[in-house]
SEKOL-67116 format. One line per field, with one value per residue (C-alpha): residue in three letters; x, y, z. Coordinates in Angstrom, 3 decimals, decimal comma. Layout:
N
type c(ALA  ...)
px c(X  ...)
py c(Y  ...)
pz c(Z  ...)
This chain:
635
type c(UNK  UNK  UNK  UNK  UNK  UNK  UNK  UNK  UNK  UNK  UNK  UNK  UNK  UNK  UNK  UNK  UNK  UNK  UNK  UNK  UNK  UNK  UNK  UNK  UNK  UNK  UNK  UNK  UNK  UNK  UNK  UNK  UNK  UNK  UNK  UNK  UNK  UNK  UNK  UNK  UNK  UNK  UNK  UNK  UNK  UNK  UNK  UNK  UNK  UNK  UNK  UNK  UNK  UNK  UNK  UNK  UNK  UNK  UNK  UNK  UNK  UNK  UNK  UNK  UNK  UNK  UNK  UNK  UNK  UNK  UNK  UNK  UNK  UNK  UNK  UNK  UNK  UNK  UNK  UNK  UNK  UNK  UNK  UNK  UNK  UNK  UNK  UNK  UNK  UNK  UNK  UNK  UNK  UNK  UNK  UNK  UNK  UNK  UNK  UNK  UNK  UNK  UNK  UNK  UNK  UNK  UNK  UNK  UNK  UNK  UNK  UNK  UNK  UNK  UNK  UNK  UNK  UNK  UNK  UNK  UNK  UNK  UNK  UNK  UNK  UNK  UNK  UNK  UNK  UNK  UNK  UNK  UNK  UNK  UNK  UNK  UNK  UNK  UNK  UNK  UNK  UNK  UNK  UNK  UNK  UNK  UNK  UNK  UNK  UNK  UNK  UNK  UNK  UNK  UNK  UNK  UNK  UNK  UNK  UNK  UNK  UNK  UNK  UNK  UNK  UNK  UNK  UNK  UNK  UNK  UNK  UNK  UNK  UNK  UNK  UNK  UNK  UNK  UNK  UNK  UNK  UNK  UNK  UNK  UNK  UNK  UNK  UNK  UNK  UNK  UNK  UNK  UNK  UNK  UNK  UNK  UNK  UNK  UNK  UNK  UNK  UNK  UNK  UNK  UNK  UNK  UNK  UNK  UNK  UNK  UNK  UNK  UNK  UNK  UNK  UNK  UNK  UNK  UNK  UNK  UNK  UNK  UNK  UNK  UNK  UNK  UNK  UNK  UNK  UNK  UNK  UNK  UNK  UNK  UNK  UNK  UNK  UNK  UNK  UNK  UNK  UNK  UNK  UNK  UNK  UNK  UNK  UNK  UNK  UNK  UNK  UNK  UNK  UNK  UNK  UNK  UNK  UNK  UNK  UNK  UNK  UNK  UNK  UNK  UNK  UNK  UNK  UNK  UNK  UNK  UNK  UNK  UNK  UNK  UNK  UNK  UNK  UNK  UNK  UNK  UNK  UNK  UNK  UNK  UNK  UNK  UNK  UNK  UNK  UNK  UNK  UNK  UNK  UNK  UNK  UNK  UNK  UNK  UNK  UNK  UNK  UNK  UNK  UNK  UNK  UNK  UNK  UNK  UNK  UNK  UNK  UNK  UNK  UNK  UNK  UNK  UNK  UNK  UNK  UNK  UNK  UNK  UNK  UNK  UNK  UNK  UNK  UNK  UNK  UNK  UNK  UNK  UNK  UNK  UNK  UNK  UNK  UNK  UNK  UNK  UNK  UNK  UNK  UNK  UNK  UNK  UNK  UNK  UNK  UNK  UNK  UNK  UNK  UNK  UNK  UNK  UNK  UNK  UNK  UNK  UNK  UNK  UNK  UNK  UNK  UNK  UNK  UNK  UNK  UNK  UNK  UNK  UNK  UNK  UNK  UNK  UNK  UNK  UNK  UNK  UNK  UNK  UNK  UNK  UNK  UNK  UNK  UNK  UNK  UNK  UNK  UNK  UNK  UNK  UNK  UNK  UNK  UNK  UNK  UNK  UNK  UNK  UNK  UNK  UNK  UNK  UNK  UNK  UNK  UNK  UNK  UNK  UNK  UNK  UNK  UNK  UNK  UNK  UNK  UNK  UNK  UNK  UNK  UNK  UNK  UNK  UNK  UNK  UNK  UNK  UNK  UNK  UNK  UNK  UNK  UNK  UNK  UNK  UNK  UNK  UNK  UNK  UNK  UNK  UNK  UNK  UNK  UNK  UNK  UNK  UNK  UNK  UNK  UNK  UNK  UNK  UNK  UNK  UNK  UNK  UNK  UNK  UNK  UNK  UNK  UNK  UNK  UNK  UNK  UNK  UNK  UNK  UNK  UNK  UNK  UNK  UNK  UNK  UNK  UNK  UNK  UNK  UNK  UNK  UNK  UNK  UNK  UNK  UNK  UNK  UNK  UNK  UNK  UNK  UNK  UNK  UNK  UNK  UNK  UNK  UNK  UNK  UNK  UNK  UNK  UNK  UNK  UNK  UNK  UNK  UNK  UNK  UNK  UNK  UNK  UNK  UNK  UNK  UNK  UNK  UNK  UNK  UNK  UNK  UNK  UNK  UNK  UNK  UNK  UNK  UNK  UNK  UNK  UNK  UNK  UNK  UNK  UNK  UNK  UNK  UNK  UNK  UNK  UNK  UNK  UNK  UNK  UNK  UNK  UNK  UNK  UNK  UNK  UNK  UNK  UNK  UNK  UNK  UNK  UNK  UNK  UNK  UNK  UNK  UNK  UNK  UNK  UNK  UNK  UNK  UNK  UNK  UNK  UNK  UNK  UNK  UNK  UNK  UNK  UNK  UNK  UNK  UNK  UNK  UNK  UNK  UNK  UNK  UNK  UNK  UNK  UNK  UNK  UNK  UNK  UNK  UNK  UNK  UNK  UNK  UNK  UNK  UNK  UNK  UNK  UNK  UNK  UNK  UNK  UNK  UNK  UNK  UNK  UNK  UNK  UNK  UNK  UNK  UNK  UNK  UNK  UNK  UNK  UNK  UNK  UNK  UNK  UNK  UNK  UNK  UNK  UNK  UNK  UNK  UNK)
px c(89,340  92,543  95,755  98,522  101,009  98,556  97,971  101,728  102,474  99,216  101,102  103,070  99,359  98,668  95,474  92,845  91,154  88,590  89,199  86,138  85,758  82,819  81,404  81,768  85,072  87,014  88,602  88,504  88,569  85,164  86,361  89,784  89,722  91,737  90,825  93,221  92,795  92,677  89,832  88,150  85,268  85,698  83,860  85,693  87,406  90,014  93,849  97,054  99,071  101,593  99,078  97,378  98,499  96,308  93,202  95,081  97,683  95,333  92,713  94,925  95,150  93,141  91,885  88,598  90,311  90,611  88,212  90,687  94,283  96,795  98,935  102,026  103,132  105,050  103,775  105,745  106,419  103,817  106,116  109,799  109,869  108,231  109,587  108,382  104,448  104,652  100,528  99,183  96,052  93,209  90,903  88,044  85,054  81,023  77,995  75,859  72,646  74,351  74,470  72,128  72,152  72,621  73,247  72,634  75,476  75,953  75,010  77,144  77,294  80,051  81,304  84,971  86,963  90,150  90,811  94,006  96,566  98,825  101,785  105,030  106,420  107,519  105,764  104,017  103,070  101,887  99,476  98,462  97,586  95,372  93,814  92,693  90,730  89,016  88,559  86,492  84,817  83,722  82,657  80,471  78,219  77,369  76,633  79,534  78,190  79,308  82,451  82,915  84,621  87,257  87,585  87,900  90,988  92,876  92,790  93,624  96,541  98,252  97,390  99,609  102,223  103,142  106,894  107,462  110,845  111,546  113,288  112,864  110,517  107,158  109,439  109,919  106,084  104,602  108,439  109,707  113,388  113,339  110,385  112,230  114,870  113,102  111,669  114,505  117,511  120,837  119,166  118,995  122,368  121,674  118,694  121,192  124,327  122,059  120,538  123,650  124,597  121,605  119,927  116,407  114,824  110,935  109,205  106,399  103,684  100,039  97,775  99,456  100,376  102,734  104,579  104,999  106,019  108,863  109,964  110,265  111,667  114,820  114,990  114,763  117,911  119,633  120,811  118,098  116,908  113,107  114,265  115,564  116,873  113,300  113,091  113,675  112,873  109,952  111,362  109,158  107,286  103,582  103,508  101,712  104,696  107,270  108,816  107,056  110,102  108,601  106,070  108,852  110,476  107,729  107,648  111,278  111,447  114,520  118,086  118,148  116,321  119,379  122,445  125,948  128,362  131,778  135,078  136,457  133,552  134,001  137,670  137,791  134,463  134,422  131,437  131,955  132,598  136,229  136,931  139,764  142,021  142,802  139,968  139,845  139,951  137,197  135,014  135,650  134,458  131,226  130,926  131,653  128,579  124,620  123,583  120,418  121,593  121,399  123,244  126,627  127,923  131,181  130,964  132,176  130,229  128,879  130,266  126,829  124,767  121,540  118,421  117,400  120,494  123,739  125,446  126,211  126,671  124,029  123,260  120,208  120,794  117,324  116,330  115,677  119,602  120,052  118,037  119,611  120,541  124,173  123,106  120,156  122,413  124,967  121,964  120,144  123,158  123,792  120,088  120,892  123,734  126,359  128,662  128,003  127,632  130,098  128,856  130,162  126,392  124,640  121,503  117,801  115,911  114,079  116,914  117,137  120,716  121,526  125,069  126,509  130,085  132,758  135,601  139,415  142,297  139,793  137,556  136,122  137,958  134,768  135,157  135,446  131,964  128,916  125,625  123,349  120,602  119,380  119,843  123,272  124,441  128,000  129,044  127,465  124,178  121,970  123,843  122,349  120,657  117,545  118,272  118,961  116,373  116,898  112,842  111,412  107,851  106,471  103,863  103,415  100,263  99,537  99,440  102,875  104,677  106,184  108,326  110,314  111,607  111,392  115,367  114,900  114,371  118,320  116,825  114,151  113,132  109,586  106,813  103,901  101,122  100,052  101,958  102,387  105,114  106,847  107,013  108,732  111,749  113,947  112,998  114,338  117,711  116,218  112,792  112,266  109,381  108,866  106,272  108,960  112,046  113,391  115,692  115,973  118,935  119,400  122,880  125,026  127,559  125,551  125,206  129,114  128,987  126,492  127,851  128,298  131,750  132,810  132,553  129,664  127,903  129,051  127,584  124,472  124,347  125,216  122,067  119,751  120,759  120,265  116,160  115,514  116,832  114,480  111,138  109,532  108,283  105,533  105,384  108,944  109,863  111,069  111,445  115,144  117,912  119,768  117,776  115,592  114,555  116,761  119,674  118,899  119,247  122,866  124,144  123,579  124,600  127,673  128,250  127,698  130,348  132,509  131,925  132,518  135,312  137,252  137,002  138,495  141,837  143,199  146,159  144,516  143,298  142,499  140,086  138,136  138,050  136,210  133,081  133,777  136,377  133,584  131,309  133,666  134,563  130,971  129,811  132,594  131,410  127,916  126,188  125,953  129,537  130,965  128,831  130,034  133,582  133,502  132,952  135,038  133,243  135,841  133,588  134,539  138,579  136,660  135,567  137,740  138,222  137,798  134,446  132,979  133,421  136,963  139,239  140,715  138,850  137,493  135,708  132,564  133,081  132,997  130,000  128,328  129,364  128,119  124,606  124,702  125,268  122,560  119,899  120,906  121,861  119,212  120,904  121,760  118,029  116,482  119,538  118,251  114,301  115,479  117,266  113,727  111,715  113,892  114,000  110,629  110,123  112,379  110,767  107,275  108,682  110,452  106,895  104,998  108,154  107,979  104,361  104,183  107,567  106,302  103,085  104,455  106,590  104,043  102,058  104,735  105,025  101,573  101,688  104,334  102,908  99,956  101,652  103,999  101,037  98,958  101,524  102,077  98,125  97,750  100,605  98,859  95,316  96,083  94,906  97,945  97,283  96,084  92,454  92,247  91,078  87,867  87,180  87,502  84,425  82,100  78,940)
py c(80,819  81,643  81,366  83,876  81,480  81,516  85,488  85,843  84,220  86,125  89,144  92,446  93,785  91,372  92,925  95,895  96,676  99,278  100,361  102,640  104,006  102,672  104,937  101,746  99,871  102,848  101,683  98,618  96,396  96,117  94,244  92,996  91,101  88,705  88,322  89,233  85,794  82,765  80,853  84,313  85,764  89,302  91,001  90,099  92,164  89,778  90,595  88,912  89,815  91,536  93,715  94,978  98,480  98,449  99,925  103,224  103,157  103,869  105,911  108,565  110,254  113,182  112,710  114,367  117,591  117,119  116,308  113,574  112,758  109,782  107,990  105,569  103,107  100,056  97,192  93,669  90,480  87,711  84,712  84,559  84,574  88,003  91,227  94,970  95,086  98,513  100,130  102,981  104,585  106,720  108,230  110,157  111,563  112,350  113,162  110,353  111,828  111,856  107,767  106,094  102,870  104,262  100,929  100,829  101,283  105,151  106,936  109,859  113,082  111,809  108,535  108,044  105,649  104,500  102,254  100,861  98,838  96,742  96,029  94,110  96,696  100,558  101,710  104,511  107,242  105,362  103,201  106,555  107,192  104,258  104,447  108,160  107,042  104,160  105,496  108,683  106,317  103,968  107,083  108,304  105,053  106,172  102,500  101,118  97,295  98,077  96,085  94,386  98,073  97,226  93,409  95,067  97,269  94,023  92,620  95,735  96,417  92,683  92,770  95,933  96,070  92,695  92,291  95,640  96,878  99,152  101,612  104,432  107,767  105,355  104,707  108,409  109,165  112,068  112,544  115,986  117,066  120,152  120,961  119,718  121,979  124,882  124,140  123,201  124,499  123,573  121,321  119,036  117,852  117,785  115,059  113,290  113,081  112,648  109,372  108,230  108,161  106,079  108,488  108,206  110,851  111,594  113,798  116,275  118,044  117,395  116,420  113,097  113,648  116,559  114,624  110,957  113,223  114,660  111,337  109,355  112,472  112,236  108,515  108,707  111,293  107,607  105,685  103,096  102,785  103,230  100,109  98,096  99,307  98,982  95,496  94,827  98,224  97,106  94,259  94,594  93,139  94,644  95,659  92,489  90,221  92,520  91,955  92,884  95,442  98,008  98,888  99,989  101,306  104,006  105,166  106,335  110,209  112,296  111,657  108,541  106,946  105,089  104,278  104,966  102,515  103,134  100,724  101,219  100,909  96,764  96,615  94,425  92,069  88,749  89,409  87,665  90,468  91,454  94,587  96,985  98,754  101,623  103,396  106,050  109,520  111,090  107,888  108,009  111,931  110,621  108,165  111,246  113,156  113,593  110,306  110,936  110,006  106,909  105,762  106,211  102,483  101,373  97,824  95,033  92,792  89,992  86,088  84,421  85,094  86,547  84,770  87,013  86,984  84,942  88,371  89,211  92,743  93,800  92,504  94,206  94,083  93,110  95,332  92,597  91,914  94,889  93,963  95,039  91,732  90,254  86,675  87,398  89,722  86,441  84,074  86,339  86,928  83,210  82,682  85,805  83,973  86,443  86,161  88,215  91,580  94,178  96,781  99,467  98,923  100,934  102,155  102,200  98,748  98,424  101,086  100,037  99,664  99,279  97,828  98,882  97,658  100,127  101,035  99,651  101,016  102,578  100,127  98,276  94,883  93,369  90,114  90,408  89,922  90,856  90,466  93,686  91,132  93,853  93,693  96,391  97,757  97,649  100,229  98,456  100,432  100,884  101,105  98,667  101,550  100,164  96,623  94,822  96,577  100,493  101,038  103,280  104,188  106,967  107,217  106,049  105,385  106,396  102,949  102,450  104,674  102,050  101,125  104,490  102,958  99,429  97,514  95,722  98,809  100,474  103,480  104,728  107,897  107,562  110,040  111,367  113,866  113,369  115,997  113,572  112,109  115,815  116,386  113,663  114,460  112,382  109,307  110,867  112,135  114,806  115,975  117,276  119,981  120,116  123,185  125,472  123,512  123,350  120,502  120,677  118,341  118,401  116,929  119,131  116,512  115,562  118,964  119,647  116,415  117,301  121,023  121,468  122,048  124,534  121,876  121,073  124,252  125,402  122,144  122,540  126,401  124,827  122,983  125,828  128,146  125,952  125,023  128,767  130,318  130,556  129,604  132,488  130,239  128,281  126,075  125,087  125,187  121,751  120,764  121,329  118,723  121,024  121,505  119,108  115,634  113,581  116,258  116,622  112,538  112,503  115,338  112,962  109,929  112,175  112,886  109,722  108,318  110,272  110,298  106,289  106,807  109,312  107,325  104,005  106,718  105,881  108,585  111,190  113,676  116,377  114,681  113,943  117,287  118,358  116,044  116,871  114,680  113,948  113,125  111,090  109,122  108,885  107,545  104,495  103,143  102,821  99,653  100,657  101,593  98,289  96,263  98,427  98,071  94,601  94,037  94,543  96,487  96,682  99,551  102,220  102,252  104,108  106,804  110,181  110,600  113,741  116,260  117,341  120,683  120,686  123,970  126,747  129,498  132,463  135,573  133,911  131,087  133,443  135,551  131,764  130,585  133,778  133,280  129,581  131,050  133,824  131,166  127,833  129,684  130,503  133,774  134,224  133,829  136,284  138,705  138,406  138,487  141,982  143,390  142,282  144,234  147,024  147,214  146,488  149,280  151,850  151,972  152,136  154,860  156,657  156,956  157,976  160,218  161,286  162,485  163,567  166,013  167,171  167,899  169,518  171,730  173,183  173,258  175,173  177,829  178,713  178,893  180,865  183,060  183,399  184,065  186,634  188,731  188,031  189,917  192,326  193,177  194,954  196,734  198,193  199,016  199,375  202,870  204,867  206,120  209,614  210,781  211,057  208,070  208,606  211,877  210,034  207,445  210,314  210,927)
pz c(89,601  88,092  90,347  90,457  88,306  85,535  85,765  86,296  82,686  80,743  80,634  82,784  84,291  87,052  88,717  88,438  91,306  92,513  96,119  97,535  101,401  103,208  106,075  108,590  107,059  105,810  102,899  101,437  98,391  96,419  93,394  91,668  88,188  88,199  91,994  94,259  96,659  94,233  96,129  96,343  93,896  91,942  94,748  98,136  100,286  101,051  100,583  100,983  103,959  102,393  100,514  103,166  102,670  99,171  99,773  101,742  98,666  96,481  98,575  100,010  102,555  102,489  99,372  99,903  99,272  95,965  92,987  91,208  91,885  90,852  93,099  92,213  94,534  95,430  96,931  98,127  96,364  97,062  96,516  96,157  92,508  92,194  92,226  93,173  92,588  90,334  91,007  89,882  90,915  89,802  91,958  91,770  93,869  92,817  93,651  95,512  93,822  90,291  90,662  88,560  90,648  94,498  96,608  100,103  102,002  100,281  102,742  102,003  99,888  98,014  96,828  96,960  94,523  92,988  90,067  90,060  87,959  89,553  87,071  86,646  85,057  85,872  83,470  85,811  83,065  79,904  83,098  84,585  80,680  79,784  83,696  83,482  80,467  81,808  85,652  83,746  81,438  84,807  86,493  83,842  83,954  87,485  88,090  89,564  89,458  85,951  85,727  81,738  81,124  83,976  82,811  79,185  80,584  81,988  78,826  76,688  78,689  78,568  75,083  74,090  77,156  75,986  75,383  75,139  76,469  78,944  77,014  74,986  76,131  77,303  80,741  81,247  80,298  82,368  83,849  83,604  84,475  83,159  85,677  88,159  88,095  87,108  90,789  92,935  90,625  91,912  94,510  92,424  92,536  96,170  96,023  93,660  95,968  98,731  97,519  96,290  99,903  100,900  103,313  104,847  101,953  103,225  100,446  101,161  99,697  98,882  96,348  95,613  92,272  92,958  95,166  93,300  89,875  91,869  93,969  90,275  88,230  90,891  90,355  86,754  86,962  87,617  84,506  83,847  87,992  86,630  84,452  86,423  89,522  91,133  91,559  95,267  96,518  98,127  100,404  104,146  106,090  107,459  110,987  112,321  110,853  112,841  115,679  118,730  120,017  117,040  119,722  121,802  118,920  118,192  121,580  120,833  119,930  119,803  118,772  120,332  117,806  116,218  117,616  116,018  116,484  115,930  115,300  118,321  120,483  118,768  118,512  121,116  120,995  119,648  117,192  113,890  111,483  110,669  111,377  110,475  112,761  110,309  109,026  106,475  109,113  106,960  107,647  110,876  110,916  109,979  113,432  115,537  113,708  115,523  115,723  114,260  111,018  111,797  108,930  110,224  108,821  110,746  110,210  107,536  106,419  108,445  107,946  107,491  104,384  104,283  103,473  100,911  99,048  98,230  99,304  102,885  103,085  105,784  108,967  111,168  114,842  116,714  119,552  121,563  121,632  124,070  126,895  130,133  131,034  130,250  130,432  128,433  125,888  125,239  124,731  122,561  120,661  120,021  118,666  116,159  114,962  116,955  119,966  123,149  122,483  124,463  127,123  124,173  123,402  125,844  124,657  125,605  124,913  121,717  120,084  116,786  115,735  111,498  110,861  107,814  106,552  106,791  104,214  105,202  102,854  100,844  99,581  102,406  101,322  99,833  98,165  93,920  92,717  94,797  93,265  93,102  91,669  88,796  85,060  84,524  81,426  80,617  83,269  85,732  86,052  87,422  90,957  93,751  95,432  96,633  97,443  100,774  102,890  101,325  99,930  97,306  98,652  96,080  98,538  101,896  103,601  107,843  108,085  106,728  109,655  111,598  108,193  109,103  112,193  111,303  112,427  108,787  107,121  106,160  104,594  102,368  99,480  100,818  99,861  102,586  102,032  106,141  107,810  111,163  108,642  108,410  112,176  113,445  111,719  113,742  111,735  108,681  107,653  104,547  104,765  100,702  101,085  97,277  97,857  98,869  97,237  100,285  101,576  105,662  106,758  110,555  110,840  110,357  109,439  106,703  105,352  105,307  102,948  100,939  100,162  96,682  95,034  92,673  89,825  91,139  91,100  87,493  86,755  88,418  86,866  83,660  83,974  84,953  82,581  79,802  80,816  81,913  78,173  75,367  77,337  75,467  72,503  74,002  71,078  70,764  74,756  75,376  72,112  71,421  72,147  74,912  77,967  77,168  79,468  77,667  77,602  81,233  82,004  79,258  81,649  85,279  82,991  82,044  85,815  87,316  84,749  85,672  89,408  89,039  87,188  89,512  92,678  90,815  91,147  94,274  94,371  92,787  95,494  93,206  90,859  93,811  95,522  92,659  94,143  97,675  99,754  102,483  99,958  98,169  101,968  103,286  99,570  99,317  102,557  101,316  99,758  96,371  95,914  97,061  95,492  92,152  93,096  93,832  89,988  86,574  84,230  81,137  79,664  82,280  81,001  78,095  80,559  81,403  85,301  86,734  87,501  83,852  84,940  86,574  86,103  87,324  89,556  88,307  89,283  88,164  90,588  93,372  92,062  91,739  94,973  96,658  94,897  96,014  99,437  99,571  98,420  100,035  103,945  106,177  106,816  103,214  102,687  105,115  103,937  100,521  101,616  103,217  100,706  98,089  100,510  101,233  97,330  97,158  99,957  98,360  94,427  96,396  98,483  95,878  93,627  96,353  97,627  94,086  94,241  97,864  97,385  94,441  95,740  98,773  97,124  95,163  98,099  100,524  97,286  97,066  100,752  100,955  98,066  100,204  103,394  101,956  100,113  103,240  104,918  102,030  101,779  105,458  104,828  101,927  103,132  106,717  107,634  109,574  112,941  111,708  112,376  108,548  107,458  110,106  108,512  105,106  106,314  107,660  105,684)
């Protein structure tokens, strides 16, 4: 048997593996090549604790539904030397009475099963590629004991993904931007600004596909995240391994789900983070918000350093910290490595509680020279975003739930097809229904920051007016420089350089207004921002501050903003449903109006024609009074 070590140094694909759903076991692992347990055989349904999620990864939910669909996913590091586990999956359904070789335990119509890489590297579209092939080819023996073709794959894959970068258009494979906005059109800026801030992001939609295309095309808006920005965005822990206050946890519905803890609510405690007096008045606008943010960050960094990291710039309360007990509160503290926690923290037990440092003077006073831990570029990218407990779960399993609530867990852009995921929307601060291009944001503290800016609508119109024009050629749609995927990614790389840019101004108000002033506040206090800041990057002095799209108003700003309005409001969208149906209403009416009038006033002239010679007529042959008429009528 060949141990991971050996696997990890043959080359980037690490395992394939054929998940299936048994009629007993549910779903389960039939084989793996190289197996997935060392002391294991090709054929056991053993996994490693922190894979346990695999077989409903890459058997979906609800995948019966569909004939074939293709999942992406993230899985956990197995040792400390790994990184993100990258898998993509293939999955398809047939016939039990097609099979040539039916084994015993089908005892169903259909036999359900995924093939599925599980790579080193993000490579998520040229995988999907090669997989699509081979899962078809697999299916077509109908004999699945038929496994060389699968061993054949492993080796085929190492062979050419060998030391090849991750660069160039193979990364972006099967990524479309220009889709994407075509879809969700000036939203888009709104998913951006809205992970930038580190929010809980769930996605929605079923099959699977749909909704893992649109999860990565945001990311890959990012300057080189699908690179290397990926690495530690899949840092947790499975349910059994958590703490036993998640039970309690998940019984929590409602706003009280997380706790907001502002500066002076600690001004007084003895806990070992320092903490400001003066804090930024637009930061501390976020603390009064709904607390079901629950990312409302008010806290420096902690003394001690975390375990995962030489950088301390997170610290996790535990439930178990708030028991009702003081006695109990102090010793707990001491065993978490903090002093006695004050009565300022008054919530129900088992309420998680996420710390976040908070901005003093403007830039939090972090120490120079944080480590994000990824491979940057000269401008520092790509920004820390998913690192030190924020995950990147293209799709999340049922199973996976708890991870939405989980203490450890800072944030996530997570990905469900189950709609149990879409109604408790407490746990999440965005809910992206990508069926309807609709973003629903409960706080409406969070909206106000996330409102887009003049700049950053002409921006965002510049954008969809270049896709939308000249999409009448179907051969050379897409195939132009302007509005094309890469133009799309030059124009976020554009605006994130200057975004970074513009906040390095400290006294310049106006070049900030341009992104928003909240949004400019609530973003400086987050993770990925400090950790930026806390580093030199000489290359950004090359680098013009200020929005791209800065300038004086116009009329077309207004006739822009009120569009924006109409379509992003829910009153501006059932105004503008009306006024489509009373439009709609009105042409019908006016053809049928049309016909009918016309009709009828041909109709009322012959009847008045009628009615007049009607009346006429007796007049006419109407015999008078006189007895002449009888005389006329005798024989």
């Amino acid at each position: 048997m060949e141990s991971h070590g050996r696997d990890d140094a043959k080359g980037p694909v690490l395992h394939i593996v054929v998940v299936g759903f048994h009629h007993k076991k549910g779903c389960q692992v039939e084989f793996s090549y190289p197996p997935l347990m060392p002391d294991e055989g090709h054929d056991s349904n053993l996994l490693p604790e922190e894979w346990k999620y695999l077989p409903f990864l890459a058997l979906p939910d609800g995948a019966h539904n569909y004939q074939e669909d293709t999942v992406y996913f993230h899985l956990p590091p197995l040792t400390a030397d790994m990184k993100c586990v990258y898998g993509v999956s293939c999955y398809r359904q047939i016939e039990a009475k097609a099979l040539k070789v039916r084994q015993a335990d089908v005892t169903r119509e259909t036999v359900q099963k995924s093939v599925c890489v599980l790579s080193r590297v993000p490579l998520y579209g040229l995988l999907q590629a090669k997989l699509q092939l081979i899962t078809h080819a697999y299916f077509e023996e109908k004999d699945f004991s038929q496994i060389s073709i699968l061993k054949e794959l492993y080796d085929h894959m190492n062979g050419s993904l060998r030391g090849s970068a991750l660069e160039g258009s193979q990364v972006y494979l099967g990524l479309s931007p220009r889709d994407l906005i075509l879809h969700f059109r000036h939203k888009v800026l709104i998913l951006f600004k809205l992970i930038l801030l580190e929010k809980k992001v769930l996605f929605y939609v079923s099959p699977v596909n749909r909704l893992v295309g649109a999860l990565m095309t945001v990311l890959s808006l990012f300057p080189g995240m699908i690179e290397h920005g990926l690495v530690d965005s899949s840092h947790y822990r499975p349910k059994s391994s958590v703490s036993e206050d998640l039970s309690l946890v998940e019984s929590i519905s409602g706003a009280e789900e997380f706790v907001s803890v502002s500066v002076t609510d600690i001004a007084n405690t003895t806990l070992e983070l320092e903490v400001e007096e003066t804090v930024q008045p637009a930061a501390e606008s976020l603390s009064s918000g709904n607390s079901t943010e629950g990312d409302n960050h008010l806290l420096k960094p902690p003394s001690r350093t975390s375990p995962d990291s030489s950088e301390s710039d997170w610290e996790t309360l535990d439930p178990s910290v708030l028991e009702e007990g003081g006695a109990k509160e102090a010793s707990e503290g001491k065993e978490t490595g903090l002093e006695q926690l004050p009565d300022a923290f008054d919530s129900k037990p088992g309420t998680p509680i996420t710390v976040q440092p908070q901005a003093a003077g403007g830039q939090g006073g972090v120490t120079q020279g944080l480590l994000s831990g990824l491979e940057e570029d000269q401008y520092g990218l790509p920004l820390p975003i998913f690192t030190k407990g924020y995950l990147c779960l293209p799709y999340m399993a049922l199973q996976q739930h708890h991870l939405l609530s989980d203490v450890t867990v800072r944030g996530f852009v997570a990905g469900a097809t189950n709609i149990l995921f879409r109604q408790q929307r407490h746990l999440s601060d965005a809910i992206v229904e990508v069926e309807e291009a609709r973003i629903q944001i409960q706080d409406p503290e969070l909206r106000k920051i996330l409102s887009l800016t003049t700049a950053d609508l002409r921006f965002a119109d510049y954008l969809v007016k270049h896709v939308t024009e000249n999409r009448d050629d179907v051969f050379l749609d897409g195939t132009g420089w302007e509005g094309g995927d890469e133009w799309i990614r030059a124009q976020f790389t554009l605006y994130l350089h200057s975004l970074l840019s513009s906040a390095l101004q400290q006294d310049n108000e106006r070049l900030l207004a341009d992104y928003g002033a909240p949004f400019i506040a609530a973003w400086k206090i987050s993770h990925n921002y400090r950790v930026w800041y806390s580093n030199k990057h000489p290359a950004m002095t090359a680098i013009t501050p200020g929005h791209p799209f800065q300038g004086q108003y116009s009329v077309a700003d207004v006739k822009l903003r009120l569009s924006h309005s109409v379509q992003n409001s829910e009153r501006g969208k059932k105004i503008g449903n009306a006024m489509m149906t009373t439009s709609r209403s009105v042409v019908q009416t006016g053809k049928a109006v049309g016909q009918s009038v016309g009709g009828a006033l041909t109709s009322a002239k012959s009847a008045m024609s009628s009615w007049f010679s009607t009346l006429a007529q007796p007049a006419a042959v109407t015999p008078p009074a006189s007895p002449e008429p009888a005389t006329e009528v005798k024989p």
